[in-house]
C-alpha positions as CSV (number, residue, x, y, z in Angstrom):
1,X,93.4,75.1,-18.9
2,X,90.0,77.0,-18.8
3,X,89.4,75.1,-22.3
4,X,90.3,71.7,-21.7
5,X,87.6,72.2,-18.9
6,X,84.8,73.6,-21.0
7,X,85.5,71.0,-23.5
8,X,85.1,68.4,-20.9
9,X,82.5,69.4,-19.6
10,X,80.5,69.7,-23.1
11,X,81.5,65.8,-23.7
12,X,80.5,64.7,-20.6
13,X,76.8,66.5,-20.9
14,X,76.7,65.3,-24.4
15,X,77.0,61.9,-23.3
16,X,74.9,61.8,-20.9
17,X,71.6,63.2,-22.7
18,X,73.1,61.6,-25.9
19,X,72.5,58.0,-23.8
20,X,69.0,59.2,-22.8
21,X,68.2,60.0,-26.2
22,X,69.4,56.5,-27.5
23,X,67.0,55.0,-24.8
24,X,64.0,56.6,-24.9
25,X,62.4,54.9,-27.9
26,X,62.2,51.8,-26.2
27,X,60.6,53.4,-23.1
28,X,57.5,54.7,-25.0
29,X,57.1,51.8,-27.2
30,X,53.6,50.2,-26.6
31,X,53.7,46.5,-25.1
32,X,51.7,44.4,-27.1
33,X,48.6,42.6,-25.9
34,X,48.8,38.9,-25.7
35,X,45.1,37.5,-26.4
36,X,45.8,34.3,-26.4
37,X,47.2,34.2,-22.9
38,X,44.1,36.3,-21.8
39,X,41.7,33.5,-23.3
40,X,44.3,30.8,-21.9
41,X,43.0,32.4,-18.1
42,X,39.4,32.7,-19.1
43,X,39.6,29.2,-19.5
44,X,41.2,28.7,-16.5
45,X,39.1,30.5,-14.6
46,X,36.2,28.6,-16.2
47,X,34.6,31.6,-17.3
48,X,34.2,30.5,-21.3
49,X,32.2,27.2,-20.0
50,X,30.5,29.7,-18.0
51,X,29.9,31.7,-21.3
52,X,28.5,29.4,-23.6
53,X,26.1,28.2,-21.0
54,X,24.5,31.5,-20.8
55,X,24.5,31.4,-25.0
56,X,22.9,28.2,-24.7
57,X,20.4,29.0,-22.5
58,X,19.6,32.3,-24.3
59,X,18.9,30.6,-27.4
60,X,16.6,27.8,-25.4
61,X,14.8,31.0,-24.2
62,X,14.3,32.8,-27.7
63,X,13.4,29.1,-29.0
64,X,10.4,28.8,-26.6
65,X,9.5,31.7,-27.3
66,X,9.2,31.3,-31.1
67,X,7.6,28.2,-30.8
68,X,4.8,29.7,-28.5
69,X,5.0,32.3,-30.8
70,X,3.8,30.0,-34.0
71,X,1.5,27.5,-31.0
72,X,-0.7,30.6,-31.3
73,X,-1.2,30.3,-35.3
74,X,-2.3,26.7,-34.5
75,X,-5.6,24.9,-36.4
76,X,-6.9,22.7,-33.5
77,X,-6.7,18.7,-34.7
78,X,-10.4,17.3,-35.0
79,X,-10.4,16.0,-31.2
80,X,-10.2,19.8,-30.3
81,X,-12.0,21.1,-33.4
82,X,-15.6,19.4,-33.4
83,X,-16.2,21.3,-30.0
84,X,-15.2,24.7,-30.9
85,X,-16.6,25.1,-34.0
86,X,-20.0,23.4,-32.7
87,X,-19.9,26.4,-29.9
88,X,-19.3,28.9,-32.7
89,X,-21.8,27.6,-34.8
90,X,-24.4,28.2,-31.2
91,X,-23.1,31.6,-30.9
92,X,-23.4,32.2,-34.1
93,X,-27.7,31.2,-34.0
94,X,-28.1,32.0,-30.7
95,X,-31.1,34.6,-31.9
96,X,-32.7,31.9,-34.2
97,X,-32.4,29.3,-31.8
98,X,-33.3,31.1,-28.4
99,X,-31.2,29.1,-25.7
100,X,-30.1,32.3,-24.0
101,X,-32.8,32.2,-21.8
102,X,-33.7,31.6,-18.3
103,X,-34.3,27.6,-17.8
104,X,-36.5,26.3,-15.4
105,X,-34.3,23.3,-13.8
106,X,-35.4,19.5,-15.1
107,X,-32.1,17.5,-14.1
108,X,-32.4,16.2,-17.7
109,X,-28.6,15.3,-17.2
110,X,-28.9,12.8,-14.8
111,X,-31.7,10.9,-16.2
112,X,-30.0,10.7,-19.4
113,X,-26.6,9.6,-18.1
114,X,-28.6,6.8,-16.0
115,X,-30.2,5.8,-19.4
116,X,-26.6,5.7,-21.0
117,X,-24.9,3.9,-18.3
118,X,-27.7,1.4,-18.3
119,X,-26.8,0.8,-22.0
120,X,-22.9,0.6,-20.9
121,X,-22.0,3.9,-22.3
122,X,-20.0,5.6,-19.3
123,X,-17.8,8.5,-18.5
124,X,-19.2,10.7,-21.3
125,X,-19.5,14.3,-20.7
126,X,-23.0,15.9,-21.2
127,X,-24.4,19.3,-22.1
128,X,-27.6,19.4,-22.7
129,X,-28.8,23.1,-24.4
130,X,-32.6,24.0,-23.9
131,X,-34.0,25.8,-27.1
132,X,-37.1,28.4,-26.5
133,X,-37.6,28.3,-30.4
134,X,-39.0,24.9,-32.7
135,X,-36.4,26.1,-34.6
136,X,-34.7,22.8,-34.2
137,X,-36.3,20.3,-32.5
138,X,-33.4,18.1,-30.8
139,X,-30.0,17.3,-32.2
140,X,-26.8,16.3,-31.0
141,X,-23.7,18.6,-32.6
142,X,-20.9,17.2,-33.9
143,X,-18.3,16.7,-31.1
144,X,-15.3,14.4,-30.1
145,X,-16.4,10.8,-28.6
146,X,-16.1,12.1,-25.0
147,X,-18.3,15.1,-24.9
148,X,-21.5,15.6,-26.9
149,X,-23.7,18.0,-27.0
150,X,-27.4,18.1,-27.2
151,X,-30.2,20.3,-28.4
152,X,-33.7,19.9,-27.4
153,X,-36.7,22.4,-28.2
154,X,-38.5,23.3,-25.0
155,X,-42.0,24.0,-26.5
156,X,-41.5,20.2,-28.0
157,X,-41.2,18.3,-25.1
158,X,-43.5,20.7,-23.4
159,X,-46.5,20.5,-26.0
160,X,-45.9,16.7,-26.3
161,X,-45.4,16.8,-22.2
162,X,-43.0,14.4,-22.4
163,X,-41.6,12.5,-18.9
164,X,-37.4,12.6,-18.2
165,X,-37.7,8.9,-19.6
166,X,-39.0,9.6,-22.8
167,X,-36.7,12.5,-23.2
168,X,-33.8,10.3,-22.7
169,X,-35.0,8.1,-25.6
170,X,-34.8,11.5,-27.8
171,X,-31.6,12.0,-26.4
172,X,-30.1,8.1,-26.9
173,X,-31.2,8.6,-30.5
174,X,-29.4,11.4,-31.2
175,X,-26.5,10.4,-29.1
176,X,-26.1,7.0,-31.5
177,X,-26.9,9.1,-34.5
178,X,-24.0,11.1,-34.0
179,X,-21.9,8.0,-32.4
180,X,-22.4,7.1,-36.1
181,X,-21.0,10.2,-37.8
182,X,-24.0,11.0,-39.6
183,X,-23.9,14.8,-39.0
184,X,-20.3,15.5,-39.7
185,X,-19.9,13.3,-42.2
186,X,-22.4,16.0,-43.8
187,X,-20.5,18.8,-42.6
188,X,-16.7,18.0,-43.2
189,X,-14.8,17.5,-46.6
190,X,-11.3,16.8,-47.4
191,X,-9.8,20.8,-47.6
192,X,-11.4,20.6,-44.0
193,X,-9.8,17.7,-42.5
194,X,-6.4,18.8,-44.5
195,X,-6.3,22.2,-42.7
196,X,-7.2,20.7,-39.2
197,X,-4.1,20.9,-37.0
198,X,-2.2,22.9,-39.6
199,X,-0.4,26.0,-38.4
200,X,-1.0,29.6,-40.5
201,X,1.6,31.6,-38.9
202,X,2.6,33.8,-42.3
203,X,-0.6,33.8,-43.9
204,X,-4.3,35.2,-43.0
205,X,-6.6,32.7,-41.3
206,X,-9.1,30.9,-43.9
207,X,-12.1,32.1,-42.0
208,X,-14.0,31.7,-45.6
209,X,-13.6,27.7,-45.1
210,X,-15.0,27.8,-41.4
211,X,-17.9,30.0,-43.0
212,X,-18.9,28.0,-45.3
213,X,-19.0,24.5,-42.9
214,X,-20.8,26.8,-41.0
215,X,-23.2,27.2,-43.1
216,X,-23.5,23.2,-44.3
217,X,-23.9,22.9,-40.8
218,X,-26.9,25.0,-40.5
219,X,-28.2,23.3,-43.8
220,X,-28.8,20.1,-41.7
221,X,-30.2,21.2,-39.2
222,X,-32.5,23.5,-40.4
223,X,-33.7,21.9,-44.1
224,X,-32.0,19.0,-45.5
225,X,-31.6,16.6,-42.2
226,X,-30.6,13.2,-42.6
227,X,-31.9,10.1,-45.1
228,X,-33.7,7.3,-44.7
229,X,-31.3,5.0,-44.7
230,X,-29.3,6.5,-42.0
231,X,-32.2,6.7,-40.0
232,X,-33.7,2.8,-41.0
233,X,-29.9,2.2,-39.5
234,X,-30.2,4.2,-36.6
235,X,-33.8,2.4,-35.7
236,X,-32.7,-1.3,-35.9
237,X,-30.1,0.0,-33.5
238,X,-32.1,1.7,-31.2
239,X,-34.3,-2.0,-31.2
240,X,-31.3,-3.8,-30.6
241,X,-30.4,-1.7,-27.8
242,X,-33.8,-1.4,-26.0
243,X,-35.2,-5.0,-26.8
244,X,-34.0,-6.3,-23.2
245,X,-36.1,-4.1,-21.4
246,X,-39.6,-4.3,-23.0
247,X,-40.8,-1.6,-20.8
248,X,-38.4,0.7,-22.2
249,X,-38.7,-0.6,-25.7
250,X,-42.6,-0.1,-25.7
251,X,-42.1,3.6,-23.6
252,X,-39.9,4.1,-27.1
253,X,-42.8,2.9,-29.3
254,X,-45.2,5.0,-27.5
255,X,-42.9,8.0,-27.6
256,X,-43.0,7.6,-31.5
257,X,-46.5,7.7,-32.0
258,X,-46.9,10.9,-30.0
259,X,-44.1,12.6,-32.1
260,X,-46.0,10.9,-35.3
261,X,-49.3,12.3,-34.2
262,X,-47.5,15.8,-33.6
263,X,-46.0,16.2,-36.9
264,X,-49.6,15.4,-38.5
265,X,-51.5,17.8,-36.8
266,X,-49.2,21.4,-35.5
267,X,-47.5,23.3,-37.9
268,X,-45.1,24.1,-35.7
269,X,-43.4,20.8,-36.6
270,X,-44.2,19.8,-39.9
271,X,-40.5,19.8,-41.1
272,X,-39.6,17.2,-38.5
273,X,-40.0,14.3,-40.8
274,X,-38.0,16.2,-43.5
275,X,-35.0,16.3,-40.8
276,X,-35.6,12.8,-39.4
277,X,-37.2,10.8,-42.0
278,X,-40.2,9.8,-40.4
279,X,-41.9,8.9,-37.0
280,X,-44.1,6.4,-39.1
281,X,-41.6,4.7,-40.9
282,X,-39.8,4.2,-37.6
283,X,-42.9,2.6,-36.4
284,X,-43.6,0.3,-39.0
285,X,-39.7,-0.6,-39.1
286,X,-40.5,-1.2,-35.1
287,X,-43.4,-2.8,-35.1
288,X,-43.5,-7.0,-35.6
289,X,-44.7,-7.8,-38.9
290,X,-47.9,-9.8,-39.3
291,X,-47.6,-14.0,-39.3
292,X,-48.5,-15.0,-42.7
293,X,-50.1,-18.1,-41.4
């Protein structure tokens, strides 16, 4: 009887824990992760839309910023360029050329301005640079249409003790002059104008090619000027122009015989004529020819 108990027993624990043992495996199996369903609620949810918005707008941000990046390897185009490198080219002779200097005031500006607005040139900015050297005597730099501007010797005008009308007239000339393109049709060439508005991000700066228009520019103003035919040109306009006011016309006439006289007789400014080729020609250009009859 004892035995038949025992042996009970033994089944029934053997069953049990044998059952426990059969289930066990499937309570420690891992559940498997169900990625599609997860990406099923982010779209729900509207957070992928959400998502590749901030993607988008990342990449806008790194965008701008690479393109401000290269902005700053930039050439200026030649509406931004004239005026920079004319500055440069003032820094660069500010010891030969003196204009660093305490000025008395002349209102030069405003004279001239009435002179060009008379002529119906209007809205055009004006600097007007006072040299304390006869280094050069006046000259407009090259520049874009809307600005110009101008150089004008102070001993010149002072020796030759010129009124704000007749240094207006200087200023006209050399204001058409470069209306014309003399000067930087003197200073520019094609590898110029070809690297204008280019970008050099990558590669160094070709600081050798600004140098050397530097230097052409410096050429003209200081030795080879401008030719007789630009400046027979120049005169026939500056006729044209001032004809329908005789009183300005002759103030013109008179002012050229003073510079004539000038150039004959002071050192100071025997290159003039070598730069603008010559007060006496202009005068014979200017003056009415003798009736053969």
């Amino acid at each position: 009887m004892k035995r038949i108990i025992c042996f009970s027993f033994l089944f029934l624990v053997t069953t049990v824990f044998g059952n426990e043992t059969k289930e066990s495996p499937a309570e420690v199996t891992p559940d498997i992760i169900d990625f599609s369903s997860i990406k099923d609620l982010i779209k729900k949810d509207g957070l992928e839309g959400e998502l590749k918005k901030q993607q988008v707008e990342k990449q806008q941000v790194l965008d701008k910023k690479k393109l401000s990046d290269m902005k700053r390897y930039n050439v200026p185009n030649a509406d931004e360029f004239w005026n920079l490198f004319s500055e440069l080219w003032l820094v660069k002779n500010a010891t030969k050329l003196k204009w660093d200097f305490h000025k008395p005031e002349f209102d030069l500006e405003k004279s001239f301005i009435s002179l060009l607005e008379t002529q119906g040139h209007y809205e055009k900015k004006i600097k007007i640079l006072l040299l304390d050297s006869t280094e050069v005597i006046h000259a407009a730099l090259p520049t874009n249409d809307k600005e110009y501007i101008f150089l004008l010797s102070l001993p010149f005008i002072r020796t030759l003790d010129l009124s704000k009308v007749e240094i207006s007239l200087i200023l006209f000339e050399d204001y058409l002059r470069a209306r014309r393109g003399y000067f930087k049709n003197y200073v520019t060439s094609k590898e110029l104008e070809a690297y204008l508005g280019s970008n050099f991000n990558g590669k160094p700066f070709n600081k050798k090619l600004i140098d050397s228009h530097l230097l052409k520019m410096s050429n003209v103003l200081y030795e080879k000027g401008f030719n007789f035919q630009e400046q027979f040109e120049l005169t026939q306009e500056m006729d044209t122009a001032l004809k329908s006011d005789l009183k300005i016309w002759n103030t013109y006439l008179t002012l050229l015989e003073k510079i004539d006289q000038l150039t004959k007789t002071n050192s100071l400014y025997k290159k003039y004529s070598q730069i603008y080729p010559s007060p006496e020609l202009q005068l014979n250009w200017l003056r009415p020819k003798p009736s053969r009859f």
